[in-house]
KEKE-3310 file (N, C-alpha, C; in steps of 0.2 Angstrom, whole numbers, plus 5000, padded with zeros to 4 digits):
npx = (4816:4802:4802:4790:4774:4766:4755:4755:4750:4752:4758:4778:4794:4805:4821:4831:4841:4850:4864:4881:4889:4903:4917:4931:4942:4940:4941:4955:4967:4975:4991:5007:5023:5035:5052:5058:5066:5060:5065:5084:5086:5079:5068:5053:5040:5036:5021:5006:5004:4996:4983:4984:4984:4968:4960:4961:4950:4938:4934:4922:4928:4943:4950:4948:4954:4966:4966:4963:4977:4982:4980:4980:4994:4997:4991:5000:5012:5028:5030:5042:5053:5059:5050:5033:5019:5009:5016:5020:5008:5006:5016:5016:5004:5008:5014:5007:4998:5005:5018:5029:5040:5046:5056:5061:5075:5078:5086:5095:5104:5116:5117:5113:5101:5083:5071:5060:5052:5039:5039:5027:5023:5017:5023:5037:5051:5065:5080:5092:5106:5116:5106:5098:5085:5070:5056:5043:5029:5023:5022:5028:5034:5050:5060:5074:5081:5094:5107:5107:5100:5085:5078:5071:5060:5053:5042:5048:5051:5048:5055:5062:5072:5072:5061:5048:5032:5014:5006:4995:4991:4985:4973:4966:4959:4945:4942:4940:4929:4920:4917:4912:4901:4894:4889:4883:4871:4867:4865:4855:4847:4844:4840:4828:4821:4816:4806:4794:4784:4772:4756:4745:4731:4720:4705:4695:4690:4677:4679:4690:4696:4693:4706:4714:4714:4717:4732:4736:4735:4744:4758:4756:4757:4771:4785:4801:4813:4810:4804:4798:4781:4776:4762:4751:4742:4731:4718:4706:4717:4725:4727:4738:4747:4758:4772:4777:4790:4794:4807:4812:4811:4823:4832:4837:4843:4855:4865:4869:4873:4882:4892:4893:4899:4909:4917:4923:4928:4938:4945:4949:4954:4967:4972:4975:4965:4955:4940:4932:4938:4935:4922:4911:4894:4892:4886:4880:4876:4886:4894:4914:4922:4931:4935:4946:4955:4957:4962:4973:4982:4980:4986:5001:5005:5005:5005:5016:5030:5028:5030:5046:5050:5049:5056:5069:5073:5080:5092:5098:5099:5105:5100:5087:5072:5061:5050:5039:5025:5020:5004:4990:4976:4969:4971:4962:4951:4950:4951:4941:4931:4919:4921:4933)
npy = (4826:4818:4808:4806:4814:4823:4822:4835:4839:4849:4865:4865:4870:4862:4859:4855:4846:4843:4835:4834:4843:4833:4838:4835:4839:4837:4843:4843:4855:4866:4868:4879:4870:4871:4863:4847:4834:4820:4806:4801:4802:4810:4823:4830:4837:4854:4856:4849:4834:4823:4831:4841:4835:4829:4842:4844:4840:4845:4856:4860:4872:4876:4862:4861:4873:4871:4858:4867:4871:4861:4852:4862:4863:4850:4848:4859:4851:4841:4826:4814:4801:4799:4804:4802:4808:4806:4802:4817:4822:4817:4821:4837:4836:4834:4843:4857:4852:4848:4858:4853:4841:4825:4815:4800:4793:4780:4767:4756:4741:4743:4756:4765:4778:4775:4780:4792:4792:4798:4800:4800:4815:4816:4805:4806:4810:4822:4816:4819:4820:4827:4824:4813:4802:4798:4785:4783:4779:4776:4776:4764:4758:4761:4767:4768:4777:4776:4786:4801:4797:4803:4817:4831:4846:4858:4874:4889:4893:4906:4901:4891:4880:4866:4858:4863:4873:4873:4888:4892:4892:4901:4902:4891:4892:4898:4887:4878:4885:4884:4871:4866:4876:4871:4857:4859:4864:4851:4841:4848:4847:4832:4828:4821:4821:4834:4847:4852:4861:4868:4862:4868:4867:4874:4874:4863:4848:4836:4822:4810:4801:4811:4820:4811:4806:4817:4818:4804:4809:4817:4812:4804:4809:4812:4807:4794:4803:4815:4832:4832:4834:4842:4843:4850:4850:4860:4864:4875:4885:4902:4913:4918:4910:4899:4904:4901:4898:4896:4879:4884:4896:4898:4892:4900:4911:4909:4913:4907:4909:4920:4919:4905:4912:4922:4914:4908:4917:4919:4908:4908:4918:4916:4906:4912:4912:4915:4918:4915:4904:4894:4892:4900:4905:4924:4936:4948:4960:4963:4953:4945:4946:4946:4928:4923:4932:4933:4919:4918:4930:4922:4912:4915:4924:4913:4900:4900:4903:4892:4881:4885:4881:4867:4864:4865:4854:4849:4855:4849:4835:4837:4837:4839:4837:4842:4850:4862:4865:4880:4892:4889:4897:4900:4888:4878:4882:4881:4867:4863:4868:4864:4865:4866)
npz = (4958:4951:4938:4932:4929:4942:4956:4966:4984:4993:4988:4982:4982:4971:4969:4952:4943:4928:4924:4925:4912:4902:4897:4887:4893:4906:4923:4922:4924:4912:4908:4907:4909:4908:4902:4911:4917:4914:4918:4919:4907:4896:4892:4897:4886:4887:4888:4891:4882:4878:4882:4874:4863:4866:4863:4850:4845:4850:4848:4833:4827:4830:4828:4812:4809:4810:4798:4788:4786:4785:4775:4760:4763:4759:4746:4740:4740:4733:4729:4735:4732:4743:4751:4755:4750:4758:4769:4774:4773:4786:4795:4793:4799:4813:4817:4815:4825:4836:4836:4835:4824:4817:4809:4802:4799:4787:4783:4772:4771:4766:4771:4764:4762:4763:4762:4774:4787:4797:4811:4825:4836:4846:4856:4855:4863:4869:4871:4887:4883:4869:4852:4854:4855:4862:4859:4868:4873:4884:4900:4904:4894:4882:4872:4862:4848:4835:4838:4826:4817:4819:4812:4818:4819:4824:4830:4837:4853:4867:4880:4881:4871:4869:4865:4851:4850:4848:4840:4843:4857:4866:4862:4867:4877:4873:4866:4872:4883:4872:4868:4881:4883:4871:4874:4886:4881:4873:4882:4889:4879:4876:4892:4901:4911:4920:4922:4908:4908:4921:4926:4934:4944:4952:4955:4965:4962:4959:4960:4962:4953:4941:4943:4944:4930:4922:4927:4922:4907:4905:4907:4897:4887:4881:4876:4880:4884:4883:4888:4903:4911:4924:4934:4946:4960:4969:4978:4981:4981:4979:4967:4962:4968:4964:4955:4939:4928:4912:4908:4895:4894:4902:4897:4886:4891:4893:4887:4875:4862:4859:4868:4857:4847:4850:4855:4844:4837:4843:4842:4829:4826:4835:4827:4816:4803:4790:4789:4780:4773:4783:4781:4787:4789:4787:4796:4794:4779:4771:4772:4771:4763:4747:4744:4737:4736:4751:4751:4746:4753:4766:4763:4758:4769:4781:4777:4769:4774:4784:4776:4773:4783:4784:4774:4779:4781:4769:4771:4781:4775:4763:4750:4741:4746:4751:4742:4734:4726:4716:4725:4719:4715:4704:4694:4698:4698:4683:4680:4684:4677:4663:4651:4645)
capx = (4809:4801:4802:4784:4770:4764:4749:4756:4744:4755:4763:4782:4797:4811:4828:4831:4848:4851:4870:4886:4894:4909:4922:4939:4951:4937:4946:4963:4971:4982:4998:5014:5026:5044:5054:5061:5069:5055:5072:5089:5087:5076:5065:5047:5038:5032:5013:5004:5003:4987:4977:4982:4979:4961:4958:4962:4943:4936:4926:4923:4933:4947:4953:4947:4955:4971:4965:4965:4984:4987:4979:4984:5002:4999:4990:5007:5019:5025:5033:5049:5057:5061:5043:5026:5011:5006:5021:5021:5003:5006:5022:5011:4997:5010:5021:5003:4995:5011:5024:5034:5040:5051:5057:5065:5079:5076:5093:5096:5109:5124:5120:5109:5092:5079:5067:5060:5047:5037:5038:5022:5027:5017:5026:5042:5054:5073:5086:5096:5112:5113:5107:5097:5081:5065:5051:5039:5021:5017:5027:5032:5038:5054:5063:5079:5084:5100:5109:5109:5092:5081:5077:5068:5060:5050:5042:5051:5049:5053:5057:5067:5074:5071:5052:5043:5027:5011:5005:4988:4989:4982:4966:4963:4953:4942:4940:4937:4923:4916:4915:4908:4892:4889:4889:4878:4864:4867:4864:4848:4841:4846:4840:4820:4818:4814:4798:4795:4781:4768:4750:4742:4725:4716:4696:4694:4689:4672:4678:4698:4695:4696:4711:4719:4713:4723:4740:4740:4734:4749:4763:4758:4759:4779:4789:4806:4818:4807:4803:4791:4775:4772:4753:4750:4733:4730:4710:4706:4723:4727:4727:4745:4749:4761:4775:4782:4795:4797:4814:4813:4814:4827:4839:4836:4844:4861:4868:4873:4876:4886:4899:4899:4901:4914:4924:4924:4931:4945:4951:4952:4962:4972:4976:4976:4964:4950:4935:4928:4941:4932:4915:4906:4893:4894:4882:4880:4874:4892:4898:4918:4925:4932:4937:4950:4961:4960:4965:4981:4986:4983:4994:5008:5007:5003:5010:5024:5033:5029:5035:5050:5054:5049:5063:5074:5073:5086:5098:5099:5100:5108:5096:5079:5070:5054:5046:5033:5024:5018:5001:4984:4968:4965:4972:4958:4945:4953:4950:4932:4927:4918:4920:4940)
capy = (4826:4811:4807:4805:4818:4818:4825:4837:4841:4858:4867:4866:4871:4858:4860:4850:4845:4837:4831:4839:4843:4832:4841:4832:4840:4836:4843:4844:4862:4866:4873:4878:4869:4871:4856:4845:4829:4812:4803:4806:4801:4812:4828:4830:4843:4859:4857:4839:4831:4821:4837:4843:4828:4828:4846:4843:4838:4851:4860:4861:4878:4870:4857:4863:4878:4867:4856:4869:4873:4853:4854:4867:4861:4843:4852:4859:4846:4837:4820:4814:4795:4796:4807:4800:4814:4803:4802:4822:4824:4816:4827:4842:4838:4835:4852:4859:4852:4851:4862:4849:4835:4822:4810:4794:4791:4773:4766:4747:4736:4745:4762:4770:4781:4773:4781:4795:4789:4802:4797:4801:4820:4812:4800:4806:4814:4822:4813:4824:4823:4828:4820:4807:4805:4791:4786:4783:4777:4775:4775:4758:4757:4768:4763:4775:4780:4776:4795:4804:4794:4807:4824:4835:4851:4861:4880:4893:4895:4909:4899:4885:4876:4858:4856:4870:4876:4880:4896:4893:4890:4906:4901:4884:4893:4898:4883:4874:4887:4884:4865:4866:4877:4866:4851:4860:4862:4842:4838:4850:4845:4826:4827:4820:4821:4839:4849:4857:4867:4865:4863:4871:4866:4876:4872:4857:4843:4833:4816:4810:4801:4817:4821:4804:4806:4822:4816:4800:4811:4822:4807:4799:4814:4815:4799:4794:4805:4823:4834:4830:4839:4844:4843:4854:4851:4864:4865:4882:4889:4907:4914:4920:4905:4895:4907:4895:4900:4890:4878:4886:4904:4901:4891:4905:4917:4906:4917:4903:4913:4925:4912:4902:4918:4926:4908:4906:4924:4919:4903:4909:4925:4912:4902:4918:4909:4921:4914:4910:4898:4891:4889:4902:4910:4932:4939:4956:4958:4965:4946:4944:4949:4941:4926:4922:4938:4932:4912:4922:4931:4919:4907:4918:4927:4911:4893:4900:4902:4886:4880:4887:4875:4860:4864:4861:4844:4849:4857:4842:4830:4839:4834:4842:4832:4843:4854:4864:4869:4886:4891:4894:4894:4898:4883:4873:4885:4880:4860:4860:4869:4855:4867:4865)
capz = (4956:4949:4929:4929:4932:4949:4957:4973:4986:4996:4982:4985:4977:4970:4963:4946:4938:4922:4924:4922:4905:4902:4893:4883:4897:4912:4927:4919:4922:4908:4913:4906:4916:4907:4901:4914:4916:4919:4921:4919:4900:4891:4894:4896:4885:4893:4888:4892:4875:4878:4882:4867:4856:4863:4862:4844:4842:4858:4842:4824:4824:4832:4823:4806:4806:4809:4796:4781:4785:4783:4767:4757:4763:4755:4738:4736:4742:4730:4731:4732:4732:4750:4758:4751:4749:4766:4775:4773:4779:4793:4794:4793:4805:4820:4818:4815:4835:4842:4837:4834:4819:4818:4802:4806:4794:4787:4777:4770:4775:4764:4775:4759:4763:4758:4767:4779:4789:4801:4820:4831:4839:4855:4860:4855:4869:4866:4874:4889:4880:4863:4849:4857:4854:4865:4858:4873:4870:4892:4907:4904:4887:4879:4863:4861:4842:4835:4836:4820:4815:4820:4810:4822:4816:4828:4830:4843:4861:4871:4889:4880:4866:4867:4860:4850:4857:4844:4841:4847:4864:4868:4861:4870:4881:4871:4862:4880:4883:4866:4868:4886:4879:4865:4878:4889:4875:4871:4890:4889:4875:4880:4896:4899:4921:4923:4918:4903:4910:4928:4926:4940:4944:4959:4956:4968:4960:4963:4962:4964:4945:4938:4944:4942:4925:4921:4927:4916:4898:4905:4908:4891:4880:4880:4874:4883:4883:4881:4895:4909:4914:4931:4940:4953:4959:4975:4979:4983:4980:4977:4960:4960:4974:4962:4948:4936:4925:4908:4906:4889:4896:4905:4892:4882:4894:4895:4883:4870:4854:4862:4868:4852:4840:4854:4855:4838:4833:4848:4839:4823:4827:4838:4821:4808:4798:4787:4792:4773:4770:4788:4779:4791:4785:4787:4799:4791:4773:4767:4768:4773:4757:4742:4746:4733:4738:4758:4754:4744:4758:4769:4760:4758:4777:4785:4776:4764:4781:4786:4768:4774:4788:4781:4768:4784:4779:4762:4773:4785:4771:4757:4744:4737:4748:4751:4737:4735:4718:4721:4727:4712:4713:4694:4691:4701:4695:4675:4680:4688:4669:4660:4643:4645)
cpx = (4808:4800:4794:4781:4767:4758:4751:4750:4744:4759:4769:4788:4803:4816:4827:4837:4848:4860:4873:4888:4901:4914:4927:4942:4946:4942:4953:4963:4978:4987:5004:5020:5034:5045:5057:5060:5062:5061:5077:5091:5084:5070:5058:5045:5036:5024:5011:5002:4994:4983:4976:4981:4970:4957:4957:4954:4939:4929:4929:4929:4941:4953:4951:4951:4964:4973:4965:4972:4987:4982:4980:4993:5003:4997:4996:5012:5020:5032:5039:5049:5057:5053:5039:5023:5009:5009:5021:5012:5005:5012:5019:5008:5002:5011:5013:5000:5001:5018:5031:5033:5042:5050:5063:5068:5079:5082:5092:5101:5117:5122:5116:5103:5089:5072:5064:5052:5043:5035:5031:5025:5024:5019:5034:5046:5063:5076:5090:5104:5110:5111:5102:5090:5075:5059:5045:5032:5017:5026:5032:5037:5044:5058:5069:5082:5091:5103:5112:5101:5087:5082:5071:5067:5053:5049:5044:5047:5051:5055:5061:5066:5076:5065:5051:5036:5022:5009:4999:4987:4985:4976:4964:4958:4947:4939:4937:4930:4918:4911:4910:4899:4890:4885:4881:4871:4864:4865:4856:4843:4839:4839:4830:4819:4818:4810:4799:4789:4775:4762:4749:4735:4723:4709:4697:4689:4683:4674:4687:4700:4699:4701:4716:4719:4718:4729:4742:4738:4741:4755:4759:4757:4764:4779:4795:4809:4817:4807:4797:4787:4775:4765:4752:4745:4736:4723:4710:4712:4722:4729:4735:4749:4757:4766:4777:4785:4797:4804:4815:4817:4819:4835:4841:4841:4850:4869:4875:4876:4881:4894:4899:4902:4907:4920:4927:4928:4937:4949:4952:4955:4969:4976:4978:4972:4958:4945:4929:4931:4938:4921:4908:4903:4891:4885:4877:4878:4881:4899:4907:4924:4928:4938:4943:4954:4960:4963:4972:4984:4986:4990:5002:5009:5009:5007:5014:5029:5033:5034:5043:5054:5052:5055:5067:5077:5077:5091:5100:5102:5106:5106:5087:5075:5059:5053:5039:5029:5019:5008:4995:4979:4965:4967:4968:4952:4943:4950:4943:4928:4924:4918:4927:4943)
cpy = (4820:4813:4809:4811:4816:4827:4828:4840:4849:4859:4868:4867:4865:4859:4854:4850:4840:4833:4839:4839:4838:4833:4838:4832:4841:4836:4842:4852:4862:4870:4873:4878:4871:4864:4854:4836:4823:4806:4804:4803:4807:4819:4829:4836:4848:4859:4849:4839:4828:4826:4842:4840:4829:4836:4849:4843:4839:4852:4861:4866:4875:4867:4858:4867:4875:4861:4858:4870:4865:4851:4855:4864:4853:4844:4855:4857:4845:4832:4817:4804:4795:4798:4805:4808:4810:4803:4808:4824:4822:4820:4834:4843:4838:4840:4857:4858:4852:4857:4858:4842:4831:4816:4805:4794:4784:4772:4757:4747:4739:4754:4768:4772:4781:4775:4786:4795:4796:4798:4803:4806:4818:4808:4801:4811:4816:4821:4821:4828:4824:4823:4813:4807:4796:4790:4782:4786:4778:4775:4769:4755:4762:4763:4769:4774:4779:4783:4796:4800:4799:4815:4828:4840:4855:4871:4881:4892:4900:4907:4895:4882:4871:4856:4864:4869:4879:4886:4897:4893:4895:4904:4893:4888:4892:4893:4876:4879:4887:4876:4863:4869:4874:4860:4853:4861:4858:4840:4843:4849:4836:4826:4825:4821:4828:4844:4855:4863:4862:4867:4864:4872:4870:4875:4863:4853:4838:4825:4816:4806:4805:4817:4816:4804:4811:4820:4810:4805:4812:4817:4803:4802:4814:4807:4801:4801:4812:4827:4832:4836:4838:4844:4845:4855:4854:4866:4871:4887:4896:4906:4911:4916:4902:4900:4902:4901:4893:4888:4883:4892:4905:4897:4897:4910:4913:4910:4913:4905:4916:4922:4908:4907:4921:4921:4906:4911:4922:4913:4904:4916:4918:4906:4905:4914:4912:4916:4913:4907:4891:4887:4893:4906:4920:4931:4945:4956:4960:4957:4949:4946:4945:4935:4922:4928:4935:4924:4915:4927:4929:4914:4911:4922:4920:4903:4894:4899:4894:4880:4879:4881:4870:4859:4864:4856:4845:4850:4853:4837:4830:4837:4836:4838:4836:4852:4856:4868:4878:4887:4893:4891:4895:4891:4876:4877:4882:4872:4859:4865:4863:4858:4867:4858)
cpz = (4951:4941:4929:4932:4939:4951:4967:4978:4990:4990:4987:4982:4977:4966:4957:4943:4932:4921:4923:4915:4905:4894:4891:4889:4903:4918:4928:4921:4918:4908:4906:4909:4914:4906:4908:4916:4919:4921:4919:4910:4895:4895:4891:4893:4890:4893:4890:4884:4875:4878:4876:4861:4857:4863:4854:4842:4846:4853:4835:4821:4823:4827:4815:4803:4805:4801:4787:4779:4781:4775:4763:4758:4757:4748:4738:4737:4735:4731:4729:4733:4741:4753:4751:4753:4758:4770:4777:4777:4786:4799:4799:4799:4813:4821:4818:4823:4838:4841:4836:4829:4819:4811:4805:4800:4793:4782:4777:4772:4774:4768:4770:4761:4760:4757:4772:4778:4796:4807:4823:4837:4848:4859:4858:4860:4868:4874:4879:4885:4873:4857:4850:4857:4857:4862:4864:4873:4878:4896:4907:4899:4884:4874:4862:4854:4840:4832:4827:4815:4813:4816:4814:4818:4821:4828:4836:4846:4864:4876:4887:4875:4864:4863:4858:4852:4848:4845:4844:4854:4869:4867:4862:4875:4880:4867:4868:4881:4876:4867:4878:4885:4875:4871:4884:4887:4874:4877:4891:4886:4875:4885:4895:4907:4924:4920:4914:4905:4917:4924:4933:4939:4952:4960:4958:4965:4964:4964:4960:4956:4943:4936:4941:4933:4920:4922:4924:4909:4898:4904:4902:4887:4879:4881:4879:4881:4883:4888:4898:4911:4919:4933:4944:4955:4968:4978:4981:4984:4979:4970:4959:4965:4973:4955:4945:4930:4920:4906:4899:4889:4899:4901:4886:4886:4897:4889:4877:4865:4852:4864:4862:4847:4845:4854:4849:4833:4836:4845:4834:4822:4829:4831:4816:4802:4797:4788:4784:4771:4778:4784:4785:4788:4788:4791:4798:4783:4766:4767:4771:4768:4753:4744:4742:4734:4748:4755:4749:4750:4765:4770:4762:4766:4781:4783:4769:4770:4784:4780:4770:4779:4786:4776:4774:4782:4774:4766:4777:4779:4764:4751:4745:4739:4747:4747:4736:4728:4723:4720:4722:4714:4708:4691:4692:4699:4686:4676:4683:4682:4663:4652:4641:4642)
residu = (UNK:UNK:UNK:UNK:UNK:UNK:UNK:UNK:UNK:UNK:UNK:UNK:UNK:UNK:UNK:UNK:UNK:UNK:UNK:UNK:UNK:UNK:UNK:UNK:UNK:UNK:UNK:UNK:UNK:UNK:UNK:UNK:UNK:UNK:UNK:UNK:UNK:UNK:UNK:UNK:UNK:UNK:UNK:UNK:UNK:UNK:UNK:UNK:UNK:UNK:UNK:UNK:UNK:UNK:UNK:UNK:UNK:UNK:UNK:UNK:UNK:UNK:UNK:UNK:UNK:UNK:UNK:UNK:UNK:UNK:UNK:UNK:UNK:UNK:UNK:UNK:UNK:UNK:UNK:UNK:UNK:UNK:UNK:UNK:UNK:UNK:UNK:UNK:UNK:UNK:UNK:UNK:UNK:UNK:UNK:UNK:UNK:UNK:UNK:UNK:UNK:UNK:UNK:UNK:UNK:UNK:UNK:UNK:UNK:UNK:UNK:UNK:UNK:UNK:UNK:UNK:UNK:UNK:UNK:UNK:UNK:UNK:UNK:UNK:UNK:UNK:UNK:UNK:UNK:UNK:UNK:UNK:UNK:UNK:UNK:UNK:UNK:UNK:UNK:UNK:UNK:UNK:UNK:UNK:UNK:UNK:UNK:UNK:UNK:UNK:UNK:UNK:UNK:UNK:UNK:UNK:UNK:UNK:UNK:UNK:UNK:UNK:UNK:UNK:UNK:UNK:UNK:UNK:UNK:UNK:UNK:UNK:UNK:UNK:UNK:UNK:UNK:UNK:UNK:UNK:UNK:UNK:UNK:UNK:UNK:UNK:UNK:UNK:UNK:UNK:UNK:UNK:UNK:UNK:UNK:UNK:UNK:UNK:UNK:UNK:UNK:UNK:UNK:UNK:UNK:UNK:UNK:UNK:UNK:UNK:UNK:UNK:UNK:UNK:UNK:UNK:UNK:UNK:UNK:UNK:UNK:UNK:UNK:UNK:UNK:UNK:UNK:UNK:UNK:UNK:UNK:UNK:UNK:UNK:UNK:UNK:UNK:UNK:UNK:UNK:UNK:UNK:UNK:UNK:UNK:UNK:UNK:UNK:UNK:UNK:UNK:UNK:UNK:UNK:UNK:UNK:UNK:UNK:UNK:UNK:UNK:UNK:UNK:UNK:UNK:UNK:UNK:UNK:UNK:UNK:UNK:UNK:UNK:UNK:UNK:UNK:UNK:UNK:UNK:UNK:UNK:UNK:UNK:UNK:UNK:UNK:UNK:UNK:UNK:UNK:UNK:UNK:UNK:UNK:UNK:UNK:UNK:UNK:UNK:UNK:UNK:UNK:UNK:UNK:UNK:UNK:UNK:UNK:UNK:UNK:UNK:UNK:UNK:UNK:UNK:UNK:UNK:UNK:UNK:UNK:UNK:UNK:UNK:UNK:UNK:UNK:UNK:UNK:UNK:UNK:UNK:UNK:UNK:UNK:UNK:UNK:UNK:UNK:UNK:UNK)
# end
């Protein structure tokens, strides 16, 4: 159908498309394949990494609710001589998207640690035999670790014990069909080449003016980019000749609401994260409940346990390397009082 209004002289019906949506993992299927060897050095994750890097930012739910964990965890880090407050986020946010963490031992010249630096859980691959560890940016690049270098620190698997595996992956679906709906309203409201509503003219017209007259007002009413009006002039047409159905009525009946409120309950179960430390607002007039008693058993159900294995890192090292002050919100309530 043409962008512009047009004056048809048999009523006829035309298909209209406004593109496809294109989605982060477009025509990717996300599989779990199991670990196995890419060459006889080092073994490939069981999930694709990229797919989960850019699913990372699929949807606000998503990566936010990821986002509160890596926060809260660097609010009660605290800092040691060898791990900075930054080195330690960046810590976080891997073990947090991938399931896996890695700290590069950094030592001076006499063999002293001077240093633990956080390697990129994406490019990092474990060595066949033990101990061994690749860092590997592309197919063509590999850098292999000097053994005993590398502090690995990973969540369980059930199928295998080389890489951990997050806990969300159940809810990637959801978060793919969250980010597809949104996309599909950005491409409809986006779009300008398919009509917002038909004018249908049946009283034959005494001079061709007229008519010409009508389908420029109609084509310079709407700017780039808006919807198009249709002209459908038929001279002595039947009443009921021509049904139109407005685009409006039928984006309405895509049942957008329903999918983002549906996909949005499935990734914050999929992360255990109360949805008033998300920033949604309550549907219902009873509200979510006090949200200083949910962000306390979040904490303690959900990142004291993570806590837990960060502190791996003491028993590896033998030295107090990661600390954690324990978790208050009256103490952040006490500091945003301006009578204190």
């Amino acid at each position: 159908m043409s962008n512009e209004n047009t004056t048809i002289d048999t009523p006829r019906a035309e298909a209209f498309s406004f593109g496809d949506p294109t989605p982060v993992l477009d025509r990717f299927d996300f599989l779990y394949t199991g670990v196995w060897y890419a060459t006889n050095e080092w073994y490939e994750p069981p999930v694709d990494y990229p797919a989960i890097s850019k699913s990372y930012r699929a949807t606000a739910h998503h990566g936010s609710a990821i986002q509160v964990k890596r926060n809260i965890l660097v609010k009660t880090f605290v800092p040691h001589r060898l791990l900075s407050r930054r080195s330690f986020a960046a810590l976080a946010l891997d073990h947090l998207v991938f399931g896996n963490s890695y700290l590069e031992r950094i030592t001076g010249r006499l063999g002293r640690l001077i240093e633990l630096r956080p390697a990129r859980a994406k490019y990092m691959r474990r060595g066949v035999q033990l101990d061994r560890y690749f860092w590997v940016p592309n197919w063509l690049e590999r850098t292999e670790f000097r053994r005993g270098r590398i502090i690995h620190l990973m969540e369980p698997d059930i199928d295998q014990e080389v890489y951990g595996l997050p806990d969300y992956l159940g809810s990637l679906h959801a978060a793919w069909l969250n980010e597809a709906a949104t996309l599909f309203r950005r491409k409809y409201y986006l779009n300008g080449s398919h009509a917002g509503f038909i004018m249908y003219l049946t009283d034959a017209a005494q001079q061709q003016e007229d008519i010409d007259a009508i389908r420029k007002a109609l084509r310079e009413s709407k700017g780039p980019g808006n919807f198009r009006n249709l002209f459908l002039y038929a001279p002595n047409g039947k009443k009921d000749g021509v049904q139109v159905i407005p685009v409006s009525e039928v984006a309405a009946k895509d049942d957008f609401w329903n999918i983002k409120n549906v996909t949005r309950d499935d990734q914050l179960a999929g992360h255990r994260v109360p949805p008033q430390l998300m920033g949604i607002i309550p549907q219902n007039t009873a509200g979510f409940g006090d949200v200083e008693k949910a962000a306390r058993v979040f904490v303690a159900n959900e990142l004291e346990p993570l806590q837990q294995t960060f502190r791996e890192v003491n028993e590896i090292l033998g030295e107090e390397v990661v600390r954690f002050r324990p978790y208050s919100l009256q103490e952040d309530i006490q500091g945003l009082d301006p009578t204190r």
